[in-house]
C-alpha positions in Angstrom: 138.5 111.0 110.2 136.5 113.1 107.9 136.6 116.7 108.7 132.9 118.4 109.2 133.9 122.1 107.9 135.5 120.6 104.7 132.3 118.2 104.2 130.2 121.1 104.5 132.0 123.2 102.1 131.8 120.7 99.5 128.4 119.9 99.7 128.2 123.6 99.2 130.2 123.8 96.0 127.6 120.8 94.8 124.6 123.1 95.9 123.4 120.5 98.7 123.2 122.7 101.7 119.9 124.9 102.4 119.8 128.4 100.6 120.1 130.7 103.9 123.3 128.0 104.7 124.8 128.6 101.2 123.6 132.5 102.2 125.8 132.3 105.4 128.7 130.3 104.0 128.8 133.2 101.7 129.4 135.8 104.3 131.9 133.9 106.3 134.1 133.3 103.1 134.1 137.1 102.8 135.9 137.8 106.0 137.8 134.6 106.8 141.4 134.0 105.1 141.3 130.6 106.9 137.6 129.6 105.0 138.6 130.8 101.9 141.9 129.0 102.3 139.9 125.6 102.8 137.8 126.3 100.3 140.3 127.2 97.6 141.2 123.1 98.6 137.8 121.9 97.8 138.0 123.7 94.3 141.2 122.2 93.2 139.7 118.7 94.5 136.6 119.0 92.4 138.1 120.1 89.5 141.0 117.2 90.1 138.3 115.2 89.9 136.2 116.1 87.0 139.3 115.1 84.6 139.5 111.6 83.2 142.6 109.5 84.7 145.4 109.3 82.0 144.3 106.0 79.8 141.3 105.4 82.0 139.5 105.0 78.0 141.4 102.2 77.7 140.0 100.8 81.0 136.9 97.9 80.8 135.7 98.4 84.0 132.7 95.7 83.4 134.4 92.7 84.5 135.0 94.1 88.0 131.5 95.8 88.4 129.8 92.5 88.1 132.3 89.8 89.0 129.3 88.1 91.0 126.7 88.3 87.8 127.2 84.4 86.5 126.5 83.6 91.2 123.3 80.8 91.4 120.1 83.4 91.7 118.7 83.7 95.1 115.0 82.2 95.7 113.0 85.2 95.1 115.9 87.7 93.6 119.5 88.2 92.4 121.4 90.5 94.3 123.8 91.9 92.4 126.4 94.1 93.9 126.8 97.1 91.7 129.9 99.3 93.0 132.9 96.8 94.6 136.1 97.3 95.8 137.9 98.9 93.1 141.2 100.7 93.5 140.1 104.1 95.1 140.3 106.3 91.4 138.1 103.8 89.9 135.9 103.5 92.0 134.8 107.1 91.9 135.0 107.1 88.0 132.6 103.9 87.7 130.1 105.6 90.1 129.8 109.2 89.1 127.7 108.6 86.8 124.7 107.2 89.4 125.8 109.1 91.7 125.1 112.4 89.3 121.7 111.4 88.4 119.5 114.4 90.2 116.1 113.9 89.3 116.4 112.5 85.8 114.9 109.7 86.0 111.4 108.4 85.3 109.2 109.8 88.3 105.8 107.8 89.8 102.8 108.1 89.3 101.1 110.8 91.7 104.4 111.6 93.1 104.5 115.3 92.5 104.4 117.1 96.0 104.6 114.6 97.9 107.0 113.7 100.6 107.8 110.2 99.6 108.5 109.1 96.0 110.7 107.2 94.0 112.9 107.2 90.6 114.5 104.0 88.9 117.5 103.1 86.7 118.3 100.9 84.4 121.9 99.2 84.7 123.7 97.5 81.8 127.1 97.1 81.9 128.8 99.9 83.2 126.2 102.1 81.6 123.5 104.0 84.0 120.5 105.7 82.5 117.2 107.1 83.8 114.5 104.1 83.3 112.4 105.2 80.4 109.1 103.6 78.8 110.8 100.3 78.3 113.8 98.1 79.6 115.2 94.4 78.5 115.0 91.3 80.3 119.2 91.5 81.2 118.8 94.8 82.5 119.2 95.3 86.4 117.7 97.8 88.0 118.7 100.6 90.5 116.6 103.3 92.5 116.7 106.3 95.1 113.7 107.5 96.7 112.6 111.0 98.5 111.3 110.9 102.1 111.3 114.5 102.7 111.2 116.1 106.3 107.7 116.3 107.8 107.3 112.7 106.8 106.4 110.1 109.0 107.4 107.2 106.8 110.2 105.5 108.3 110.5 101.9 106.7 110.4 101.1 102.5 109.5 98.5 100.6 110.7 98.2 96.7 109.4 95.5 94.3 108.1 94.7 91.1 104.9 92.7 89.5 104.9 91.3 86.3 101.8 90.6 84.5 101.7 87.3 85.4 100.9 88.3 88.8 104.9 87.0 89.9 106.7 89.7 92.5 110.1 90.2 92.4 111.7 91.8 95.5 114.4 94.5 95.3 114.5 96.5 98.5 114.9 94.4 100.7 116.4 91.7 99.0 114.6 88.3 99.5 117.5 85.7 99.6 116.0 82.9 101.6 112.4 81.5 101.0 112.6 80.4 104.8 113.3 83.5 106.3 111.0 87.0 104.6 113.3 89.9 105.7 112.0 92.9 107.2 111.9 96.4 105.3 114.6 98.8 104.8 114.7 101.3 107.3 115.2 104.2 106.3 115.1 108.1 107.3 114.1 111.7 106.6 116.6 113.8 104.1 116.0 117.1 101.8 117.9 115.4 98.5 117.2 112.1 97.2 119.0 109.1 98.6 120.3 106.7 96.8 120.1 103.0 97.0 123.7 101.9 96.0 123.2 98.2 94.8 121.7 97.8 92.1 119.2 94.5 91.2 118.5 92.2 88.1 115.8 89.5 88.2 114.8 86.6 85.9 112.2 89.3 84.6 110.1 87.9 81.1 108.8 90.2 78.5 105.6 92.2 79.7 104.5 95.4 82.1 106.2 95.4 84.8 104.4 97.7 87.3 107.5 99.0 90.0 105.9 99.6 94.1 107.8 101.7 96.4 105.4 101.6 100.0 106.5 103.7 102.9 105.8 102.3 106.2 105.5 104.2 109.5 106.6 100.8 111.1 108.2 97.9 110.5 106.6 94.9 108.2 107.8 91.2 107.1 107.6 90.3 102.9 105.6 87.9 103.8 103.1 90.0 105.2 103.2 92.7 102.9 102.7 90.2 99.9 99.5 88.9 101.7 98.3 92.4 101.8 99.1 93.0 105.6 100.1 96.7 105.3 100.2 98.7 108.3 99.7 102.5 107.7 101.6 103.1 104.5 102.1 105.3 101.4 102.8 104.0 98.3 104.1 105.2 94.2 104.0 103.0 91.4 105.6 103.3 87.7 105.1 101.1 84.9 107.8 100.3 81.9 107.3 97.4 79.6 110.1 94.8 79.2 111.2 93.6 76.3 113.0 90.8 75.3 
């Protein structure tokens, strides 16, 4: 079982606990031998952690990251699992480098101050980058999104239109023609979460405008693609495909 304290103290050492927490944590390592003992723990992990495996180089992790890519495409998307069950130190080597994205990558349109927003990333092999201005057609695609507190959104919806007018689900993942999921539910949090599969679709080359719409209740694909939104707020960022 994790243990709370320990959890704490290493979101501190990665700066993800408030200022006046970071403030107290402060204070309390000054006078407790037992704090400063646990936290002396967390250190040695970290830096553990930021060295390279002996002959990890020599390691093509690609094969394992997307054993499922040659899978017959769903209906309306291709769900592609992007971290699986590696052997515990590879696993956190292949997804550092998502993981350490804070912010980097391209932000939506209008998105400054507000609560909700999102930013996207382009997978290709066992590379992850910030989305820029363009992508290619074999790239998949990842994403986190900001739902601050004071929010009222509680439900997300992620896709994409092409300019042909085509939408391409990817949050939640639209797997049966029959059945339209509902959205991802989702909550309130002061950092960005991220989504931790990523997505590649049969995209063409073209703009490709990307729709993040946060719901204060529930809503079918179905629906929202026939332009029955409840109460919503949505972001939108455009990058041009290329062959």
């Amino acid at each position: 079982m994790s243990d709370p304290r320990f959890d704490e103290l290493v979101q501190w050492t990665e700066g993800e606990v408030t200022t006046r927490r970071a403030a107290e944590l402060e204070r309390e390592l000054a006078s407790s031998e037992p704090l400063r003992a646990e936290k002396a723990k967390v250190d040695a992990l970290m830096e553990s952690l930021s060295r390279p495996a002996p002959g990890l180089d020599a390691i093509d992790l690609r094969p394992d990251l997307w054993a499922n890519v040659e899978a017959t495409p769903a209906p309306r998307a291709r769900r592609l699992p992007l971290w699986l069950s590696l052997a515990a130190g590879l696993m956190v080597m292949a997804t550092l480098s998502f993981l350490a994205l804070r912010g980097d990558g391209i932000r939506e349109k209008g998105g400054q101050g507000s609560l909700t927003g999102f930013e996207a990333f382009v997978v290709r092999g066992d590379e992850v980058t910030p989305l820029g201005a363009t992508m290619h057609v074999g790239d998949a695609l990842g994403f986190s999104y900001r739902n601050l507190p004071g929010s009222r959104a509680t439900e997300l919806l992620l896709y994409g239109v092409d300019s042909r007018g085509e939408t391409f689900w990817f949050y939640p993942a639209w797997t049966d023609a029959s059945r339209p999921p509902d959205s991802l539910h989702i909550g309130t949090s002061n950092e960005p979460v991220r989504l931790m599969e990523a997505v590649r679709h049969a995209l063409v080359p073209g703009r490709l405008e990307l729709h993040a719409v946060f719901l204060t209740s529930p809503v079918s694909v179905s629906d929202a693609e026939a332009g029955r939104l409840p109460e919503h707020e949505a972001s939108t960022l455009t990058v041009e495909v290329l062959p």
